[in-house]
Structure formats: structure tokens, C-alpha cells
Legacy VTK file of the C-alpha trace (Angstrom):
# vtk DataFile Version 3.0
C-alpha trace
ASCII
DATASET POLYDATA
POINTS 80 float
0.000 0.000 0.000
1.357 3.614 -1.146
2.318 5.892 1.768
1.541 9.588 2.533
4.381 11.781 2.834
3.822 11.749 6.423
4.502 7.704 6.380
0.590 6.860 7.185
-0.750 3.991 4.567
-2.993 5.570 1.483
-5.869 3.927 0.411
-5.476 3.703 -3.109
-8.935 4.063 -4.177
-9.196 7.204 -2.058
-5.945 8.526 -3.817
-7.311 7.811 -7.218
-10.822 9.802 -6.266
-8.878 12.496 -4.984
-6.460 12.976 -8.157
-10.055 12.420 -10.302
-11.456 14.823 -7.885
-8.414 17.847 -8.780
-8.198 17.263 -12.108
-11.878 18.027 -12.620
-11.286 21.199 -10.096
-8.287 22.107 -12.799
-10.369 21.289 -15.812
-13.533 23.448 -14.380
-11.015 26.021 -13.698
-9.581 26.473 -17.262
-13.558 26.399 -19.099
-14.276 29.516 -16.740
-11.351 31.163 -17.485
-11.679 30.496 -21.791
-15.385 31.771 -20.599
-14.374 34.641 -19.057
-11.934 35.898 -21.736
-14.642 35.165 -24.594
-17.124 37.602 -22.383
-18.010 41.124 -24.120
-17.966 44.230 -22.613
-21.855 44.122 -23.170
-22.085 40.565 -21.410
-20.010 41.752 -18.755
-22.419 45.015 -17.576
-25.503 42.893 -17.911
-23.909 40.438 -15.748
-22.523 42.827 -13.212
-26.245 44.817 -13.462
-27.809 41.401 -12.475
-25.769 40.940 -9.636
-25.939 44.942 -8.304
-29.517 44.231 -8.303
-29.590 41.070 -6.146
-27.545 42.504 -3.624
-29.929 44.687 -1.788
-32.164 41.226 -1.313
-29.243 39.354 0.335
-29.017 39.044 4.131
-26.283 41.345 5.978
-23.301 39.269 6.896
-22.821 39.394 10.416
-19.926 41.515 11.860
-17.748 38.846 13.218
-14.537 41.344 14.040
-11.285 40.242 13.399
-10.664 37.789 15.844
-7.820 39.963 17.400
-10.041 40.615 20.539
-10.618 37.012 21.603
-6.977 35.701 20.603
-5.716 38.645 22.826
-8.340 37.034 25.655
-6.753 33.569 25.365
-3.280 34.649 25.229
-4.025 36.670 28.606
-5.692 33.042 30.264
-2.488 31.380 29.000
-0.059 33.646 30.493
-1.763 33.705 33.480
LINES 1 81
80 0 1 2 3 4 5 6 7 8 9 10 11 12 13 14 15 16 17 18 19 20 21 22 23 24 25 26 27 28 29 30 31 32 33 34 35 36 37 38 39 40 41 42 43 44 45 46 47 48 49 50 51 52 53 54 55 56 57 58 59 60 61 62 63 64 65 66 67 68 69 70 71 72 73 74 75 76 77 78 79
């Protein structure tokens, strides 16, 4: 059985999906990009007018800070 660079065994069935699994990711990848390039300027305003008026319907994300505040909490309970 084929090993993991970290020495732990590797299914190979499960390393087969996964290589299936990126090279669909990569091919995906490369149609939106040929997509993208073949847009026209036209295309690309009705697009981008389509999605300015969606926005207002979406749901605020909620403000989740930076994180800075509770890692500076933790690091004061670790030191004591």
C-alpha cells in the first residue's frame, strides 16, 4: 500500500478519487477562465447589473470582528 508523505498507509482508491477529484477542479477552472476571456464588454455590464440588483435582497453578513479581541483574551488566560 502507497504511503503519505507523512509515512501513514494511502488507500489507493481514495488517492485515485482524490487525483479524479483535482483534475476536474483544474479542468472546471480552465472552461471559466476560456469563458471569461470570450465575455463582451456588453455581457459583462448585464452580468454585473444582475448581480448589483440582487444585492440589496441578500441578508447582511454578520460583523464577526477580526478575531484579534478574543486571541488577545486567550493569550491573557495562558499567560496567566
Amino acid at each position: 500500500m502507497p504511503r503519505a508523505a507523512s509515512g501513514h498507509p494511502v488507500d489507493p482508491d481514495l488517492a485515485t478519487a482524490v487525483a479524479v477529484r483535482l483534475a476536474g477542479y483544474a479542468e472546471v477552472e480552465r472552461v471559466r477562465r476560456r469563458e471569461l476571456r470570450r465575455l463582451t464588454e456588453g455581457e459583462a455590464a448585464i452580468i454585473a447589473d444582475d448581480l448589483l440588483q440582487v444585492l440589496p435582497l441578500l441578508a447582511d453578513e454578520p460583523d464577526r470582528g477580526s478575531g484579534l479581541v478574543d486571541q488577545q483574551r486567550i493569550f491573557s488566560k495562558l499567560r496567566g
